[in-house]
C-alpha positions as CSV (number, residue, x, y, z in Angstrom):
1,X,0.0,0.0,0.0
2,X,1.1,3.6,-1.1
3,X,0.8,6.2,1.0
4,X,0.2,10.0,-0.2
5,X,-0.3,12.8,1.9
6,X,-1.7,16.4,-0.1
7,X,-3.6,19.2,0.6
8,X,-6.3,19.1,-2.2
9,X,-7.3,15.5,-3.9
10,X,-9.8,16.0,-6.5
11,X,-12.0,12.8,-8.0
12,X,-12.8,13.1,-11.6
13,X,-10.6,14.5,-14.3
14,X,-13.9,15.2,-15.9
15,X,-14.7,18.8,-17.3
16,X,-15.6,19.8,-13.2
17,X,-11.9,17.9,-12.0
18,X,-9.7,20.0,-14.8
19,X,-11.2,23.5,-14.2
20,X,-10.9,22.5,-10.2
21,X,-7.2,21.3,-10.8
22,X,-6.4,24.5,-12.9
23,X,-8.0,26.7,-9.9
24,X,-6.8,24.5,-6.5
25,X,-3.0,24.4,-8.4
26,X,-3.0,28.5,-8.1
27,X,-3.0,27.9,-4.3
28,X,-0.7,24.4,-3.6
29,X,1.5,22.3,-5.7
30,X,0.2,19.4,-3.2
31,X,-2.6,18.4,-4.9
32,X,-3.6,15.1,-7.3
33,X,-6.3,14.4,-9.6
34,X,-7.5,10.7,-9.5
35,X,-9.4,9.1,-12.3
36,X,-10.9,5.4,-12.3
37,X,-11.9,5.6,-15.8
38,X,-10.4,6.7,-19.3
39,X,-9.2,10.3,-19.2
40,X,-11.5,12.3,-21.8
41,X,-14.5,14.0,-20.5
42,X,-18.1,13.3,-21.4
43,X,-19.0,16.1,-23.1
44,X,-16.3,15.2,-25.6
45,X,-16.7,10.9,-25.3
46,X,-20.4,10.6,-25.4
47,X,-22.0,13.9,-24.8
48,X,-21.6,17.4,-26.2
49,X,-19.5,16.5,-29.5
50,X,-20.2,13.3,-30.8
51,X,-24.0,14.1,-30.7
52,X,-23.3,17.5,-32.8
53,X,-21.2,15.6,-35.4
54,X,-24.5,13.3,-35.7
55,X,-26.7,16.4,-36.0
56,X,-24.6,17.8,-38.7
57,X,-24.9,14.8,-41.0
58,X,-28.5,14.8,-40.2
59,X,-28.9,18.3,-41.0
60,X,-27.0,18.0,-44.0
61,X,-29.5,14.7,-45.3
62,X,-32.4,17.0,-44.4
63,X,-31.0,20.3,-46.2
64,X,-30.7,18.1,-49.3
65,X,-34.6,16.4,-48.9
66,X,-35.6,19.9,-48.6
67,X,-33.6,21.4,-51.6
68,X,-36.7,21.0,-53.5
69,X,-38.6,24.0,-52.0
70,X,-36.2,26.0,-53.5
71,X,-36.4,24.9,-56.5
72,X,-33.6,23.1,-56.7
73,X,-33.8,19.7,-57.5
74,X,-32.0,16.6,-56.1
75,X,-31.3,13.2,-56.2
76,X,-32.7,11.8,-53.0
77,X,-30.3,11.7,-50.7
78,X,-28.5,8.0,-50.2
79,X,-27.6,7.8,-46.7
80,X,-23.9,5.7,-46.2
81,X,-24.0,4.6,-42.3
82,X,-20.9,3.1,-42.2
83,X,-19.5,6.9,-43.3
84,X,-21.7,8.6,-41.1
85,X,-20.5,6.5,-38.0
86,X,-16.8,6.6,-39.2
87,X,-17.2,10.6,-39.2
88,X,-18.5,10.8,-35.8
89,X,-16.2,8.0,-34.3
90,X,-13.1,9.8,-36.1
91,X,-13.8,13.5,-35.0
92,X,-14.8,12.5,-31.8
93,X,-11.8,10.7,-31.1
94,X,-9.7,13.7,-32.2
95,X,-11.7,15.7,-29.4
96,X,-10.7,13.4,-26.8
97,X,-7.5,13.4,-27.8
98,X,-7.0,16.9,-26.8
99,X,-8.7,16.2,-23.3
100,X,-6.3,13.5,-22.6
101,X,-3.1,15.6,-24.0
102,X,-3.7,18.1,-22.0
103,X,-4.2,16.0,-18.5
104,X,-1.4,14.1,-19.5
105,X,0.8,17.3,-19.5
106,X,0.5,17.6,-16.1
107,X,3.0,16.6,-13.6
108,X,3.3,12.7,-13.3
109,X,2.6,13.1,-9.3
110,X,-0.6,15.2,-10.3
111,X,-2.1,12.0,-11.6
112,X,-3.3,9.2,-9.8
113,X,-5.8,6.1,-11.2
114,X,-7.8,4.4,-9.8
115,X,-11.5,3.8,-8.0
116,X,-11.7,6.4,-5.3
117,X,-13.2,6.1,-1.8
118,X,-13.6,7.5,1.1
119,X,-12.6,5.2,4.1
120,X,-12.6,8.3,6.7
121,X,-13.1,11.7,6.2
122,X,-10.1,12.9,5.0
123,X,-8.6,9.9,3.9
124,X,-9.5,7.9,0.1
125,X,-8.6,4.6,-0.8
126,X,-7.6,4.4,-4.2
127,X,-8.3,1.2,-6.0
128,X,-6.6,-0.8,-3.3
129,X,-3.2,0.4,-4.0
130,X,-3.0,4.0,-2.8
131,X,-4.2,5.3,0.2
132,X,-4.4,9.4,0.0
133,X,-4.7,11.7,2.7
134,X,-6.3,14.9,1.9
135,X,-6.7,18.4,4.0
136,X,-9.6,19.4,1.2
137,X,-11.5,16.7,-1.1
138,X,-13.2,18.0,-4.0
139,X,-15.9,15.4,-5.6
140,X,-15.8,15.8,-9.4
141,X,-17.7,12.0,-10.5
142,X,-19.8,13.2,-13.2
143,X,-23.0,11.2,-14.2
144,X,-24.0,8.2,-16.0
145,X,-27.1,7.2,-17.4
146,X,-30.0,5.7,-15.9
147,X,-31.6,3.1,-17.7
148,X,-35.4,1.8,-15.9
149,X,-34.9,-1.4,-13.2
150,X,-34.9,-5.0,-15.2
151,X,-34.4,-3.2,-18.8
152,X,-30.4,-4.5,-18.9
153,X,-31.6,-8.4,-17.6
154,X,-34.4,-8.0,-20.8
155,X,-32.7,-6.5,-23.5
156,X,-29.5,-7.4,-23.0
157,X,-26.9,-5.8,-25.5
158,X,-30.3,-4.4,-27.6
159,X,-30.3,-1.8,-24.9
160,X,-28.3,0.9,-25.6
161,X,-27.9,4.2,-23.6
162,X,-26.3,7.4,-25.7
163,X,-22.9,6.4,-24.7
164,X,-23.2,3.2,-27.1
165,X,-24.2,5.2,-29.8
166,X,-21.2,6.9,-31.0
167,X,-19.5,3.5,-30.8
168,X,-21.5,2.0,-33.4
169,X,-20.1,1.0,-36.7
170,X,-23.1,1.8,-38.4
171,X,-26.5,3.1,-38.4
172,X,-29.5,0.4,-37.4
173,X,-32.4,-0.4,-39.3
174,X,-34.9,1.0,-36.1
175,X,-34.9,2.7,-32.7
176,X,-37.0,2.9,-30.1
177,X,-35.9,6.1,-28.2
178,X,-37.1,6.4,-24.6
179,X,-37.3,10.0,-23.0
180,X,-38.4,13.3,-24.9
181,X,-35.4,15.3,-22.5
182,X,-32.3,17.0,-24.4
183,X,-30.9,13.7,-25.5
184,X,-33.7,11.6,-26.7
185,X,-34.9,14.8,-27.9
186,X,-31.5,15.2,-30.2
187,X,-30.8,11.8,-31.0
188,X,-34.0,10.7,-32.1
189,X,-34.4,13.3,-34.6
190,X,-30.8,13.1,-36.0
191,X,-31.0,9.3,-36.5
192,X,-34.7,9.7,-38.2
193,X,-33.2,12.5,-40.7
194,X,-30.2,9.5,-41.2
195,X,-33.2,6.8,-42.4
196,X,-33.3,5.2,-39.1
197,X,-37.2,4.3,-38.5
198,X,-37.6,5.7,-34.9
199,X,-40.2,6.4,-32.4
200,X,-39.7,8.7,-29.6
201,X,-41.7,7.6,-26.2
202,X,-42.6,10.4,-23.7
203,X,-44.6,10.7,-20.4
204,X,-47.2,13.6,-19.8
205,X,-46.6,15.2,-23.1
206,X,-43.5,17.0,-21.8
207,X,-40.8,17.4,-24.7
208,X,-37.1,18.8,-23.4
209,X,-36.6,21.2,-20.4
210,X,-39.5,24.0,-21.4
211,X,-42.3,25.0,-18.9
212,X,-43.8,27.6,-20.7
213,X,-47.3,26.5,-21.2
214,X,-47.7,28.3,-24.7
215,X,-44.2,26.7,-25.9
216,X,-44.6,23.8,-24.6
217,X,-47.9,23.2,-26.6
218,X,-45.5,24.3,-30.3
219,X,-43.0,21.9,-29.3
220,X,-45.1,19.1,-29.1
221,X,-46.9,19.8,-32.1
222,X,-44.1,20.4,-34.2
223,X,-42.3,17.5,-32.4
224,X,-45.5,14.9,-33.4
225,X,-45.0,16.3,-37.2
226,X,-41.3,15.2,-37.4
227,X,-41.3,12.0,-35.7
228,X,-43.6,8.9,-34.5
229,X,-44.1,10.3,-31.4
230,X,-46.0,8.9,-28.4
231,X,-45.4,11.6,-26.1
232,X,-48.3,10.4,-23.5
233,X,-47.2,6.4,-23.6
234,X,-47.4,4.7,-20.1
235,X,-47.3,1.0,-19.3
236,X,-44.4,0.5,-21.1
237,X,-43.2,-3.1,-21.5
238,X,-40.5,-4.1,-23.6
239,X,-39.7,-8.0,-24.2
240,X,-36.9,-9.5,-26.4
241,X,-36.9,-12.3,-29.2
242,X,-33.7,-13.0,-31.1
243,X,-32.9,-10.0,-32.1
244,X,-35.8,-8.3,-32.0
245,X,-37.1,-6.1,-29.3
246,X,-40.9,-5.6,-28.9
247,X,-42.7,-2.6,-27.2
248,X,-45.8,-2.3,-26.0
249,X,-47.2,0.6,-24.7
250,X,-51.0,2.0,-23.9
251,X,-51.9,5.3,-25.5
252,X,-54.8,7.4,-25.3
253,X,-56.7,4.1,-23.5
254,X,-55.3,2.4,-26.5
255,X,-52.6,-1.0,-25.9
256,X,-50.0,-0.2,-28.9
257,X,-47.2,-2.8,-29.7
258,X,-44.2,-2.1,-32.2
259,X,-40.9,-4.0,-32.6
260,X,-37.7,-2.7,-33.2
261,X,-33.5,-3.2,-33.6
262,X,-32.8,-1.4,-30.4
263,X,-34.3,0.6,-27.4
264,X,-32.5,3.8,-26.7
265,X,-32.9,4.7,-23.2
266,X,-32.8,8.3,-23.2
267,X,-34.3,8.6,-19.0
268,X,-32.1,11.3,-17.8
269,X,-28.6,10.7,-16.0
270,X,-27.4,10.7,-11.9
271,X,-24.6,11.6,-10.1
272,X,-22.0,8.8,-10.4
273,X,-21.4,8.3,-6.8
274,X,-21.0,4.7,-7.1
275,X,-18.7,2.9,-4.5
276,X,-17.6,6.6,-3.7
277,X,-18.2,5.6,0.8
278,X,-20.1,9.0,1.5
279,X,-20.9,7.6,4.6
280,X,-17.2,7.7,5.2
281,X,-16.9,11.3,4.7
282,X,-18.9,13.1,7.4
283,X,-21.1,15.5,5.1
284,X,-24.4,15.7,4.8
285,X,-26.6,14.1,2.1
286,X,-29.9,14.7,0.9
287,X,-32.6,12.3,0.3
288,X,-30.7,10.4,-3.2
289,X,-27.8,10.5,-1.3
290,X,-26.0,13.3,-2.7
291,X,-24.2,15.9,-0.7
292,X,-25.5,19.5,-0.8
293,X,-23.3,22.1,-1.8
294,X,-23.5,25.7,-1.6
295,X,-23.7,27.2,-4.8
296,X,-21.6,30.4,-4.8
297,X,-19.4,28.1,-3.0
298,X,-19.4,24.5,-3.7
299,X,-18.7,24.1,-0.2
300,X,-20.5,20.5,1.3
301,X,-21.9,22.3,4.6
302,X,-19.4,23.4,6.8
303,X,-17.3,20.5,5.8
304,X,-13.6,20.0,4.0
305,X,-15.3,18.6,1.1
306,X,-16.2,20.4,-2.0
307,X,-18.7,19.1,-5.0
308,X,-18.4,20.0,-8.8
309,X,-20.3,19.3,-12.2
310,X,-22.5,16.6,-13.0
311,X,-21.9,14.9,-9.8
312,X,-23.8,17.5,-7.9
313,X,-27.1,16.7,-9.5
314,X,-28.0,20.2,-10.6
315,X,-27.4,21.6,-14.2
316,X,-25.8,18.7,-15.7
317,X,-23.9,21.6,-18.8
318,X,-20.2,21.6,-19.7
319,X,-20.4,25.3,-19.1
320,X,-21.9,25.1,-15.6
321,X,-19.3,21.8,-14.5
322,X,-16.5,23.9,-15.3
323,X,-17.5,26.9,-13.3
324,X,-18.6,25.0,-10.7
325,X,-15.1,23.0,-10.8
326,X,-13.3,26.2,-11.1
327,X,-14.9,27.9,-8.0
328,X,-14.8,24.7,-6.1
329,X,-11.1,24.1,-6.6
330,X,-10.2,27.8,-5.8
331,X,-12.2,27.4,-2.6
332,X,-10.8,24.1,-1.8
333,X,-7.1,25.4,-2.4
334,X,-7.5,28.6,-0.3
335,X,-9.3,26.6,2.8
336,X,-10.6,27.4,4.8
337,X,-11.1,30.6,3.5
338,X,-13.5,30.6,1.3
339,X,-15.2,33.0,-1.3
340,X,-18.6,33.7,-2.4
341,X,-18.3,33.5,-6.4
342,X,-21.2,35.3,-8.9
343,X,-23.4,32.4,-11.3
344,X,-23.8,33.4,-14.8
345,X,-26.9,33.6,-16.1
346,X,-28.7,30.0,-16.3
347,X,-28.7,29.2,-20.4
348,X,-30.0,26.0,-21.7
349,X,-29.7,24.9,-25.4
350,X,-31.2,22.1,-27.0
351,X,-29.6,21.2,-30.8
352,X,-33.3,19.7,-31.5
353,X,-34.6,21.1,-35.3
354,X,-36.0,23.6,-34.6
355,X,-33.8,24.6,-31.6
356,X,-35.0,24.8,-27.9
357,X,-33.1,27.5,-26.1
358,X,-34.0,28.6,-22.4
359,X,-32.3,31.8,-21.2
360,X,-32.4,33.4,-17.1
361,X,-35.5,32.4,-15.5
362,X,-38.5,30.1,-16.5
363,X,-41.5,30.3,-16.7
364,X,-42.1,27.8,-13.8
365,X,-39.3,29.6,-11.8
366,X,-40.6,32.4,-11.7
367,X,-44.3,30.9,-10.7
368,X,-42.5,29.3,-8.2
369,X,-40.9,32.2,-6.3
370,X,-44.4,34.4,-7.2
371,X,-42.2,36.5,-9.4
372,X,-44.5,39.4,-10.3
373,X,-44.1,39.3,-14.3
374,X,-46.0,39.7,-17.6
375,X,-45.0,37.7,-20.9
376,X,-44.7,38.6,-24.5
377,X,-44.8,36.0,-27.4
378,X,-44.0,35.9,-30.6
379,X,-44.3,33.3,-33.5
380,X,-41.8,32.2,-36.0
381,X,-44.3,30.8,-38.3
382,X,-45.1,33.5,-40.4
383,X,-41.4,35.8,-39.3
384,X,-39.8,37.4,-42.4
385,X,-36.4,36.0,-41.9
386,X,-37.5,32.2,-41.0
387,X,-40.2,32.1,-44.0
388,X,-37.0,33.2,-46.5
389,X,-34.6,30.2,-45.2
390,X,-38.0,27.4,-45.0
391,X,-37.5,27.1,-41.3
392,X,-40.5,29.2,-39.9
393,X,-41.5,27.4,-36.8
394,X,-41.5,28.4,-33.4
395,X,-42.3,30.5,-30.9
396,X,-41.0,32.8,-28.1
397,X,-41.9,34.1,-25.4
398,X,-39.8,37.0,-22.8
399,X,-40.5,38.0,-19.2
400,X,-40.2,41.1,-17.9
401,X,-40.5,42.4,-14.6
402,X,-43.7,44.3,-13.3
403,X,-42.7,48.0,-11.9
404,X,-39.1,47.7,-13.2
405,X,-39.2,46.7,-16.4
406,X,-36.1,44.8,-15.9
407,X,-35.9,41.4,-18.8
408,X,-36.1,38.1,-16.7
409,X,-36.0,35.6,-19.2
410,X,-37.2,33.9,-21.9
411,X,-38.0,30.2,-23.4
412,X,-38.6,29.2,-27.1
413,X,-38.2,26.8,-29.6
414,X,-37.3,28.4,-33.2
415,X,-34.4,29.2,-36.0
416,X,-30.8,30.4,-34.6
417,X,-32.0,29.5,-30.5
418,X,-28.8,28.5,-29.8
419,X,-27.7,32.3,-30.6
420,X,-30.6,34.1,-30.0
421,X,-30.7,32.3,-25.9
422,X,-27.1,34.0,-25.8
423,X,-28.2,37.5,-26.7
424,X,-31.1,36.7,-24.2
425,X,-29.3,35.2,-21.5
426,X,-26.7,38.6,-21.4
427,X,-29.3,41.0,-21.7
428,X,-30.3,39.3,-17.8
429,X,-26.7,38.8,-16.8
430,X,-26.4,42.5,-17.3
431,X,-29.6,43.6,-15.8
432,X,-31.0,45.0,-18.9
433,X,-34.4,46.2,-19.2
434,X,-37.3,45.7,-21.5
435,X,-37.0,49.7,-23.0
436,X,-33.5,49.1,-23.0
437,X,-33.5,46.0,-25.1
438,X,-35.7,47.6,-27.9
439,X,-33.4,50.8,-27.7
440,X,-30.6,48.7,-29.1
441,X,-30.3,47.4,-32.8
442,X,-32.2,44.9,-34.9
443,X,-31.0,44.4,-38.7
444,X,-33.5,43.7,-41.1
445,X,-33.7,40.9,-42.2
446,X,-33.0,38.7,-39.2
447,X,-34.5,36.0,-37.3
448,X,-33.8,38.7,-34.2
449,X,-36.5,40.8,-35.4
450,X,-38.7,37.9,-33.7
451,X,-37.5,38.8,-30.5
452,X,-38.1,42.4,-30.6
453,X,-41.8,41.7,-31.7
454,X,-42.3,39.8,-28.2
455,X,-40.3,42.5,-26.2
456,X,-42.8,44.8,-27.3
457,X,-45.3,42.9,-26.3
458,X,-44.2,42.5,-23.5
459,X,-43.7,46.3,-23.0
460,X,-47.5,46.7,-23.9
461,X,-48.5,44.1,-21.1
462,X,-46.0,45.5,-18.7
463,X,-47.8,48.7,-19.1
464,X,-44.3,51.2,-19.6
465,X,-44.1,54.4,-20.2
466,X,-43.0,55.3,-23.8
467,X,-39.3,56.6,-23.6
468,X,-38.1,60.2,-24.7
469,X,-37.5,61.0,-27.9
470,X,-33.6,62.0,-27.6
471,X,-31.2,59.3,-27.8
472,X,-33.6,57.2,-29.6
473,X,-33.4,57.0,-33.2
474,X,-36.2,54.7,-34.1
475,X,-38.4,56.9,-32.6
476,X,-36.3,60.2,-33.6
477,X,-38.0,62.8,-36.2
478,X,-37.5,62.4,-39.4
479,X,-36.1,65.8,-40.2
480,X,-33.7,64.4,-37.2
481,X,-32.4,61.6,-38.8
């Protein structure tokens, strides 16, 4: 048995672990990162990049099927799996490398492997071999999927979970995909757009993260015209034979049954605190067994022990691990001094077609906290912009605060979400308000111009006053101008 004394030991090498090994190394050059698994994180294994390299091929397939609205005219487009997989496998293997360079650059004593856990509260045992003693821990596990009890023992290796995806070969005949949330949502309609026949299975109609009552209703229409959908399925039962899996399903009162090549199991991921011994570490832990953390902080309590990422069970986003890692391992290093660190602005992006984007609050936060707000909408059905490029679907809709006028958020699904939840999402983070928002520029033609329509809705609901007429140019005389 080894023996290793430091002052930080951080588990997970993950996107949380680096930014907390960047941030803790400012402080102490006694500190090491331990990994039990392969180094690479999962945004760039079997999470944020594979599943965009998939999109893209599907978007390409589908800009080609819809050439013809243009008046161009096409072939139909022959889908070669075996490429498509290649692609993704390739590119995403060239991501990784670039993780695992760059954790490999640091020092040899940095980097430990092996299964962490904690056999006191300061003290890991690592895979048998090592045993570390730490003045500050910081958690940095990450998730993994979860798949619903008995599915493994039934389906055997015709279960897959997004991870097996981007290791297949090629593309199968059929999926079943299981969960309407940001990666059932993504996956099913890339591999549909590659030929794959797939149904997507939901529960209480609810497609991806939205609340909004108004967008929530668009998505699930224009989710149902893109896909089999059976967004309202309960009882459902799979059962294998060969190599055949068979769902069945009740619907509307209705018992359905389908078969297909695989079941994608798409039900959301947990905190991969596996084996980890938090009863060994003396923190507290909520209900599922996961310790709370403060979160300007990432401080467990009052406790040594700090928690990052996925692991933590809250937003489960690249950007929102490494922030969290980064504040965790700065607090960790400087113990036990600690800081209270600012939270950007919540964003959410979902690379459906057409995008989901979700930027500050939601609609059911603020509902929750009895947020005194009004709403403005706005549909991209019939917007200039989106009718030009054929992709006029959508809706969004902006909050605003009653009195202030400040912006509060926003939801939508639409063209360009991905960009237009950023310009949304800073207008919050710098406390901008409604007025404020229409004062500055909209080009015409752009998808943007959307977004002003519902901001002035919303002004009209919010009841403001109109502003003065120097400083504004839209509203400027025309002898002014």
């Amino acid at each position: 048995m080894n023996h290793l004394n430091v002052d930080v030991a951080i588990i997970g090498a993950g996107s949380a672990g680096m930014s907390a090994y960047r941030a803790a190394r400012a402080h102490t050059d006694r500190i090491v990162v331990i990994e039990g698994g392969a180094y690479g994180t999962t945004c760039a294994r079997v999470g944020c990049m594979p599943s965009k390299l998939l999109i893209a091929a599907a978007d390409a397939a589908h800009a080609v099927a819809m050439a013809g609205r243009f008046g161009v005219v096409t072939a139909p487009a022959a889908i070669d799996g075996v490429a498509v997989m290649r692609r993704v496998r390739e590119e995403r293997d060239r991501f990784v490398g670039f993780v695992v360079e760059a954790v490999e650059a640091w020092p040899e004593a940095h980097r430990l492997r092996g299964h962490a856990r904690f056999v006191a509260q300061h003290e890991l045992d690592v895979g048998g071999h090592t045993r570390v003693t730490a003045g500050r821990i910081v958690i940095a596990t990450g998730s993994r999927p979860h798949v619903p009890a008995g599915w493994r023992e039934t389906l055997g290796d015709r279960l897959v979970v997004n991870d097996d995806v981007f290791a297949w070969t090629d593309l199968p005949a059929s999926v079943a995909v299981v969960g309407t949330g940001v990666i059932g949502l993504e996956l099913s309609l890339a591999l549909a757009r590659l030929g794959v026949r797939v149904r997507l299975f939901g529960r209480s109609g609810r497609v991806g993260p939205l609340t909004d009552p108004d967008v929530a209703a668009k998505a699930r229409a224009i989710v149902g015209a893109a896909l089999d959908a059976s967004l309202d399925a309960h009882d459902l039962m799979p059962t294998r034979h060969g190599a055949v899996v068979t769902l069945r399903w009740t619907e509307n009162g209705t018992r359905h049954e389908e078969d297909f090549e695989y079941v994608l199991a798409a039900t959301g991921r947990v905190p991969a605190l596996d084996g980890l011994g938090l009863e060994h570490a003396g923190v507290p832990l909520d209900e599922h067994g996961v310790p709370q953390a403060g979160r300007h902080t990432r401080r467990v309590g009052r406790s040594h022990v700090f928690i990052a990422g996925d692991a933590s069970d809250e937003a489960a986003l690249l950007h929102e691990a490494s922030d969290e890692g980064r504040i965790a391992g700065d607090n960790a290093g400087r113990y036990p001094d600690t800081i209270v660190r600012p939270r950007r602005t919540p964003l959410t992006v979902v690379f459906s077609d057409p995008q989901i984007a979700l930027a500050g609050e939601s609609h059911a936060q603020l509902l929750a906290r009895g947020a005194r707000f009004a709403a403005g909408s706005a549909s991209f059905d019939d917007q200039g912009r989106s009718r030009v490029m054929g992709r006029n679907l959508g809706i969004v809709r902006v909050y605003g605060e009653a009195d202030s006028g400040r912006f509060l958020g926003a939801e939508m699904i639409g063209p360009a979400a991905e960009h237009i939840g950023h310009l949304l999402a800073w207008a919050v983070q710098h406390g901008l308000t409604v007025q404020q928002m229409l004062d500055s520029p909209f080009y015409h033609p752009v998808v943007e111009e959307g977004v002003r329509t519902a901001l002035r809705e919303l002004k009209a609901a919010l009841d403001l006053p109109a502003p003065p007429l120097a400083g504004c140019l839209d509203c400027a005389p025309a002898a002014a101008v």
